[in-house]
N, C-alpha and C positions, 0 to 999 in steps of 0.2 A: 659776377665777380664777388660782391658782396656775400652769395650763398656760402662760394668753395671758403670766404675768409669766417664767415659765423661756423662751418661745418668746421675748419680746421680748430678755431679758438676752441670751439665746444669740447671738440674731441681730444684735444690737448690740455684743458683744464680737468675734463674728467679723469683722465691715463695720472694727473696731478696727485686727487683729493685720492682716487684710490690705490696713490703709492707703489704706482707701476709704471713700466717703463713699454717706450715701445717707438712705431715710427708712425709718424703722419705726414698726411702728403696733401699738398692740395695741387691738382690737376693740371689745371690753368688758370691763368691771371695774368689780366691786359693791364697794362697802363698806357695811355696816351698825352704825347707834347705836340699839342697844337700850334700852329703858329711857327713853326722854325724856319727860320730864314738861312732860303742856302745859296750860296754867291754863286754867278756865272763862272763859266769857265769858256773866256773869251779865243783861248788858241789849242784847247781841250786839254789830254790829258788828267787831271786830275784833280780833286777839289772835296774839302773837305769841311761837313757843315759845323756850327758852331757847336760848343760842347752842353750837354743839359743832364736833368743828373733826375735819377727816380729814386725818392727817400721811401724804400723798401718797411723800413720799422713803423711808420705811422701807416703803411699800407697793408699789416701782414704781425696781426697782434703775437705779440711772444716770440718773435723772429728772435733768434740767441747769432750774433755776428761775430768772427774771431773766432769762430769754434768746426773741428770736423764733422762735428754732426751735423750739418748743415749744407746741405745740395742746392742751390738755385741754378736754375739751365734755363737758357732763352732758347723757345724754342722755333719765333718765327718773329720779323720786323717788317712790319708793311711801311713804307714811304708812300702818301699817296699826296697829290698835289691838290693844293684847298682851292676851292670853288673860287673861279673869278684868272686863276692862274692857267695856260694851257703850256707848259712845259715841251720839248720833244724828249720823253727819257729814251727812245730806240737806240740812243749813240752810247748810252752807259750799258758797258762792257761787263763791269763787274762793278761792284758792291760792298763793303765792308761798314762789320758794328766792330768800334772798337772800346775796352772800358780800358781807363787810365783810373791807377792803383793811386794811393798812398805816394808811392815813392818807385821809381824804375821808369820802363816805358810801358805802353799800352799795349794789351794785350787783345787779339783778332777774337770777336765770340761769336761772330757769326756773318754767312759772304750769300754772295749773288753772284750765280756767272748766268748770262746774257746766253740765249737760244738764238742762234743767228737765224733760224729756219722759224721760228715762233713771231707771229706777229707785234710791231710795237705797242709796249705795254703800257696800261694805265698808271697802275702803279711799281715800286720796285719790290719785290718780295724778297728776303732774305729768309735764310732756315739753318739751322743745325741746331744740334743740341751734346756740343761735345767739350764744351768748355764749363764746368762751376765757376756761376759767377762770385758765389760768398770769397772767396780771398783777395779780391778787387774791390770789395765795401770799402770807403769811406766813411766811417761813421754811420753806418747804416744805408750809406746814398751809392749807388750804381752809376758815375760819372761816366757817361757816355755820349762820344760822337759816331761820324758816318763819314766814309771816303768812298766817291762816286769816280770812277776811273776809263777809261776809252774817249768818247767826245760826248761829255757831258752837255746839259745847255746852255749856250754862248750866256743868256742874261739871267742875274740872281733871280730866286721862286719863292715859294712859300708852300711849304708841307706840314702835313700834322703825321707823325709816327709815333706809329701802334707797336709797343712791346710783349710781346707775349711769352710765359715763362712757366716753369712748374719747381716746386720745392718740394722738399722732402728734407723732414728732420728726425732726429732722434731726440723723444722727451723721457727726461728720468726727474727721481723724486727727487 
């Protein structure tokens, strides 16, 4: 993580001092929330974990927020349950990352639908990459939760999820 972020600043203050313009992209880049606490869902249906936020500008030097030149896309979200917890997630049907804006509702950036023929899973994998996340910043911050839907498990858990995402900017002088 740290390379693609030295490789991105480099190559962005360079395109800087020699007054040209251009796009840089850095690949991927994980952030991880340890620890989140996700409540049972005692009669199933659906249940949605507490909200937590990844401040994008202290992780991602020169990130320009508010602006069209500016692509972040999630491209996968691993849920996986912390040591000492043993969860049954086979009942969760479907999946959703949702980030909550500024102001409106939350908007879906990425889902999980359930392989009924696939063995029960370790953890929950989520994927796409069809939503920019930059017009949903906060102040630089990506406030985001999770909604676990079909028959989640009956008693609260503990996960650490892994975000994973790719940017792409446009730098000018």
């Amino acid at each position: 993580m740290r390379a693609s972020i030295a490789l991105f600043t480099f190559a962005a203050l360079a395109c800087l001092a020699l007054g040209c313009g251009g796009t840089v992209e850095i690949p991927r880049i994980c952030f991880k929330q340890a620890g989140l606490a996700v409540p049972g869902s005692p009669v199933g249906g659906s249940v949605a974990s507490p909200s937590f936020s990844i401040d994008l500008t202290n992780q991602i030097p020169l990130l320009r927020t508010n602006t069209s030149d500016t692509d972040l896309r999630v491209d996968q979200v691993t849920i996986t349950p912390v040591a000492g917890t043993t969860p049954d997630l086979s009942g969760i049907q479907t999946a959703t990352m949702q980030a909550q804006p500024a102001t409106g509702s939350a908007v879906d950036v990425v889902r999980y639908q359930r392989n009924p023929a696939a063995p029960p899973p370790a953890a929950i994998v989520l994927g796409g990459d069809t939503v920019n996340l930059e017009p949903y910043l906060v102040a630089g911050r990506a406030n985001l939760s999770v909604t676990l839907a079909g028959q989640p498990p009956a008693t609260g858990w503990t996960a650490d999820v892994e975000t994973c995402l790719h940017a792409r900017a446009n730098v000018s002088p």
